[in-house]
N, C-alpha and C positions, 0 to 999 in steps of 0.2 A: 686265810690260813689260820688255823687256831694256834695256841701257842702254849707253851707250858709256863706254869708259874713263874719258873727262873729267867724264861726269857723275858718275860713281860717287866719282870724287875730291871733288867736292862736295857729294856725297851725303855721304861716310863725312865732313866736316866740321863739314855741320848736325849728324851724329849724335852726335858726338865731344862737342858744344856741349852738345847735350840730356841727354846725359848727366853733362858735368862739372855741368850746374844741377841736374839730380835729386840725385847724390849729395851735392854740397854744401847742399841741402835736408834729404837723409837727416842732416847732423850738425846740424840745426838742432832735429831732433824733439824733444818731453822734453814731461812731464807740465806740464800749464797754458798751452801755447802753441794761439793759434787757428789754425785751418784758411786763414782768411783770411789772419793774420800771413803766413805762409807764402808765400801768393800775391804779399804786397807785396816778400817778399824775391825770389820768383822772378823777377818782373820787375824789381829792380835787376837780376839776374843777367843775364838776356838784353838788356839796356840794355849793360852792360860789353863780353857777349860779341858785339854789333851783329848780334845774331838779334832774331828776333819772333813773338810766340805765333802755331804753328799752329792752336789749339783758339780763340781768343778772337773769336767770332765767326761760327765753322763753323756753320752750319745754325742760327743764332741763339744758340752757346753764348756764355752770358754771362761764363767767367773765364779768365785767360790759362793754367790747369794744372788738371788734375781730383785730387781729394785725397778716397779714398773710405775711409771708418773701419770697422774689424770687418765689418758684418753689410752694407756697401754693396759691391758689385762694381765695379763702375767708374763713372766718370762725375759723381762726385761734385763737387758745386758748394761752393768755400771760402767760409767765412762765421765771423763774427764772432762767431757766439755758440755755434760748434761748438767745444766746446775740448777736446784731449786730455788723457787721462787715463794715471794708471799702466797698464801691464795690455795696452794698445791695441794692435791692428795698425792699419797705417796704408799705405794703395797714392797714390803719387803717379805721376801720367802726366804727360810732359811730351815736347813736339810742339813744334818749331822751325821757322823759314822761314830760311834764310840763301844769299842771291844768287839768290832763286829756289826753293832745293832745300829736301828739307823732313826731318827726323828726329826719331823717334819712339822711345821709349822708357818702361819704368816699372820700378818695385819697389815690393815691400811690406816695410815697416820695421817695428820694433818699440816701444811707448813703454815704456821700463827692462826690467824684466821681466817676461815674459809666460808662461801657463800650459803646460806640457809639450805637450799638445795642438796649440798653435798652433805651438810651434815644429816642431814635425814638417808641420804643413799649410803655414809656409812652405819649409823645405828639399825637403819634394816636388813643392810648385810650382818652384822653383826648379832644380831637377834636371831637373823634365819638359822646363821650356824648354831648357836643356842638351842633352838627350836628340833633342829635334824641331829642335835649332839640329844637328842629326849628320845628320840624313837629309837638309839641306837639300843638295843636290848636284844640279849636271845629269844629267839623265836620271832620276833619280826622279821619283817623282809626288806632287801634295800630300796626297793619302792616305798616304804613307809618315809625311810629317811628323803628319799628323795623330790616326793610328793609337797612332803612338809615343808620344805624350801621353797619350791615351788611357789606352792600357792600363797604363802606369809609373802614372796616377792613381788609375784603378781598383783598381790589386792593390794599393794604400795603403790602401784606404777609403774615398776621396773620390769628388769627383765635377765632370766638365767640364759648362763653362757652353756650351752650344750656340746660342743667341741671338746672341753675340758671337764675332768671330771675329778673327784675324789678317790682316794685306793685304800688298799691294805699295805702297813707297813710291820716291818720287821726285820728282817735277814736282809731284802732286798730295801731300794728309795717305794718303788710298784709293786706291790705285789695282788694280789686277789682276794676279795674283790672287786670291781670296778664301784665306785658310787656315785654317780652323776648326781645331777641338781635339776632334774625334771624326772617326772615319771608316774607312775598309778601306784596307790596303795596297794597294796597286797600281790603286790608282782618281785619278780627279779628274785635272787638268791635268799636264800632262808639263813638271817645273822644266828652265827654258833657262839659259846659261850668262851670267852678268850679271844676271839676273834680280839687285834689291834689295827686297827682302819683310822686315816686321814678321813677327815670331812670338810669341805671346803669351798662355799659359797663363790661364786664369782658372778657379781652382780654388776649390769650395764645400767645408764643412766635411761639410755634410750634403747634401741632394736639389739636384739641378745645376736646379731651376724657378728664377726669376727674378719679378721686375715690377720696374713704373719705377713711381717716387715722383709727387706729384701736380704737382711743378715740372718736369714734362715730361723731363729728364734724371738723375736719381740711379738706379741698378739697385740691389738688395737683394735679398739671397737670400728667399724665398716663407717658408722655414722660421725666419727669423733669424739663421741661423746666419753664422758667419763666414764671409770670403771674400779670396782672394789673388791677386793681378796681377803678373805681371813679365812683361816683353817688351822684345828685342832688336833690333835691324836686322842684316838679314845681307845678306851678296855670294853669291848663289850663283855657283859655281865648278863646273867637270869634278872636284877632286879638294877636299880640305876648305875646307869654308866659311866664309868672313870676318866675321867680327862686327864691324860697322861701329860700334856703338855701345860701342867701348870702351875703355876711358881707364885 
């Protein structure tokens, strides 16, 4: 959905918000602290920042941030007796409402030190998004963005979560277009200028299968293996693309 100037302006302020709560989340991480902690510190934050959870609530989701550990992809529900460990990856999403508008953002963090492995599974999640936050431009299609993920994933070793995908935000948490993290260049919808779209890599260590847990929302990779999230808001533009969520 394209957007007019002024929303965009309040667009890029929920994003600004969701972002300063994530990464001042990200200094809170350390071995022994719970999943829940976390969530009670998130919502002082967005109390401060006079936002309010986009997630708390959506389609019955019961907490105001999704906090997914190692082998979870996203979605994950904080809880009190999830506690991080040395060793950990850690993805937190966090989803704001402010005046209306709404932004969207995550990362996956580290707890101290983690095994050579993972750091490489998150610097190429994190690049990918980089890499598909390049093709975001008018006139492209979301196959471009899509592609480019893709295949920067694949020539790593990994593998994109297909189930799950990237959107447009705005008005709504989803809106249109859909962006996945697989697909052919030069396919799918033709990016308009204004357009504000989530990008958002969700990369497996091993096989890109998936299931949901039996509390209706947690995803987990099928093999165990580990799993990494980060995702941006962007401005699509005629010429490079604005990363709305960044501080």
């Amino acid at each position: 959905m394209v957007k007019s100037i002024e929303e965009i302006k309040k667009i890029e302020i929920a994003c600004r918000k969701s972002k300063y709560i994530l990464m001042e989340l990200g200094k809170m991480i350390r071995p022994n602290i719970s999943t829940k902690m976390l969530e009670i510190e998130a919502e002082k934050l967005m109390k401060k920042e006079n936002v309010i959870s986009a997630f708390k609530g959506y389609r019955n989701y019961p907490a105001s941030i999704c906090i997914s550990v190692n082998e979870e992809v996203v979605h994950g529900i904080p809880s009190e007796s999830k506690i991080l460990k040395e060793g950990d990856i850690v993805s937190i999403d966090v989803g704001v409402i402010y005046e209306g508008y709404y932004g969207d953002c995550a990362y996956t963090f580290k707890v101290g030190k983690v095994e050579e492995k993972y750091e490489k599974l998150l610097e190429v999640t994190k690049t990918a998004l980089l890499k598909g936050i390049e093709k975001a431009i008018a006139g492209n299609r979301v196959g471009d963005i899509s592609s480019t993920i893709q295949r920067f994933v694949e020539s790593n070793g990994f593998s994109v979560v297909r189930e799950f995908a990237g959107h447009g935000v705005g008005r709504s948490l989803h809106e249109y277009p859909e962006i996945p993290n697989f697909g052919e260049p030069g396919k799918g919808e033709i990016l308009k200028e204004n357009m504000t779209i989530a990008i958002e890599p969700m990369v497996n260590e091993g096989s890109p299968w998936i299931k949901i847990l039996s509390d209706g929302w947690t995803v987990v990779t099928e093999d165990n293996k580990r799993s990494a999230h980060f995702e941006d808001t962007v401005w699509v533009r005629k010429g490079k693309p604005v990363i709305l969520t960044k501080i």
